[in-house]
N, C-alpha and C positions, 0 to 999 in steps of 0.2 A: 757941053754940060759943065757947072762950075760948082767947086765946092760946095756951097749950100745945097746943090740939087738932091731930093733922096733919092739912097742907093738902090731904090725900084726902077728908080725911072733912067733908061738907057736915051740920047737926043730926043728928049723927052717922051720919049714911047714907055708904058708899061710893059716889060718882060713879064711873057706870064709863065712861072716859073715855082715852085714850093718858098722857096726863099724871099724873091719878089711880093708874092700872095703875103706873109707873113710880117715880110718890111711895110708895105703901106697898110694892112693892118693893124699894126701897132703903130704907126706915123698920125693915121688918120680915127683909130676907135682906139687907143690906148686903154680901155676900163672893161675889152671885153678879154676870158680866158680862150677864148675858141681858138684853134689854130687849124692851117690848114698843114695835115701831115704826105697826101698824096692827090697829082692832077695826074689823069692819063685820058687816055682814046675816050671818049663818052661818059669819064666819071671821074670824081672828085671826092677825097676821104678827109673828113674836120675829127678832131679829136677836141676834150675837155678834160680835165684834172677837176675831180670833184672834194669839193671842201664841205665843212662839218655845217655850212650856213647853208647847203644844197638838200643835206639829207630831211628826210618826212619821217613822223612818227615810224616806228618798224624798220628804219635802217634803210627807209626807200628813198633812192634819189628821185627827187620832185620832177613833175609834169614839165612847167619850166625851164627848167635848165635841162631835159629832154630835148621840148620846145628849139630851144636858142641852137644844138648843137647841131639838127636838124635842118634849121631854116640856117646857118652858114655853111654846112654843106653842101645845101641845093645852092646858094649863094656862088660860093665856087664853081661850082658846078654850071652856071652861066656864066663865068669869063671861061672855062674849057669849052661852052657851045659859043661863045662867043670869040673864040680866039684870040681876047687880050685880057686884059686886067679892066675891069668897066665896075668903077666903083657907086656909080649912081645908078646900075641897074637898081631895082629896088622890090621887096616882095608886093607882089598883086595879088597871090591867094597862095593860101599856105592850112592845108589839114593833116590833122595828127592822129592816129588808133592809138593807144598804148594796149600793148600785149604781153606783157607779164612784168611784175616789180622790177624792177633796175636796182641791184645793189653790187656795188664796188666802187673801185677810185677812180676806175677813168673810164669815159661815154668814147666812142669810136661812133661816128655814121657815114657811108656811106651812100653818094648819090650817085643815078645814072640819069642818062639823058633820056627821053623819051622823045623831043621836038622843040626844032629852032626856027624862029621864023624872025621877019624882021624889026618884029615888035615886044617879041617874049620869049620867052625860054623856059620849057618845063621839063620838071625831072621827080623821080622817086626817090625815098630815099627810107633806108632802114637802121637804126641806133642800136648799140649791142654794149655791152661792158665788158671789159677787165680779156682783152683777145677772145669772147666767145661770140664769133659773127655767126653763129650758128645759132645762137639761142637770142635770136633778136626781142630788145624791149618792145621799141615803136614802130611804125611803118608813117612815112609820112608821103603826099608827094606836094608840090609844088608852082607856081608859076612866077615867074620873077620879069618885069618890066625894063624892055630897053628902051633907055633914053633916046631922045632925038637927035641928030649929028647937032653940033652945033654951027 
């Protein structure tokens, strides 16, 4: 590996890792705020910092940016079923409930895996604010598209 190379990539392999995750997603989507805060056994946790251009009439954080925090969780949540970093997986379908207003500074969601096959990856996932994963906003789940080897 030679200086230029980003600090994701180990002989050129993605380490998939919280820091890794985070390194090529700011390498590669620099204009998103999503971050990935936690990977483990079948689930992956994105977090979002919410700014004053998110919030909706009544102090509610928008559909949206619900939406986005959601769909990079389950996102993650396909390089943990997939055991690396696979940045062209890509969403193939993706549904949202919203269950009660979302008001605070930061979205937290949570995905788990439901099934991995050699073409997709699907998982559920649930969004909550400000450390209450108890009083969830959204419920989403998902299916996310893997790429062909090359």
């Amino acid at each position: 590996m030679d200086s230029t190379s980003p600090p994701y990539l180990v002989n050129m392999t993605l380490r998939l890792d919280v820091e890794s995750v985070n390194a090529m997603v700011a390498d590669q989507y620099p204009g998103t705020r999503n971050r990935c805060v936690e990977l483990g056994a079948g689930h992956a946790v994105a977090a979002c910092d919410v700014t004053p251009a998110d919030i909706r009439p009544g102090g509610f954080i928008s559909g949206p940016v619900q939406f986005a925090v959601a769909d990079c969780a389950l996102w993650f949540l396909a390089f943990v079923g997939l055991d690396r970093i696979e940045p062209m997986a890509l969403t193939s379908e993706l549904s949202i409930r919203f269950l009660r207003p979302a008001v605070g500074d930061r979205l937290m969601c949570r995905a788990s895996l439901e099934s991995v096959s050699r073409r997709s990856v699907i998982g559920t996932a649930h969004v909550w604010v400000d450390g209450q994963p108890d009083r969830i906003t959204a419920a989403a789940q998902g299916t996310y598209a893997v790429p062909l080897p090359r």
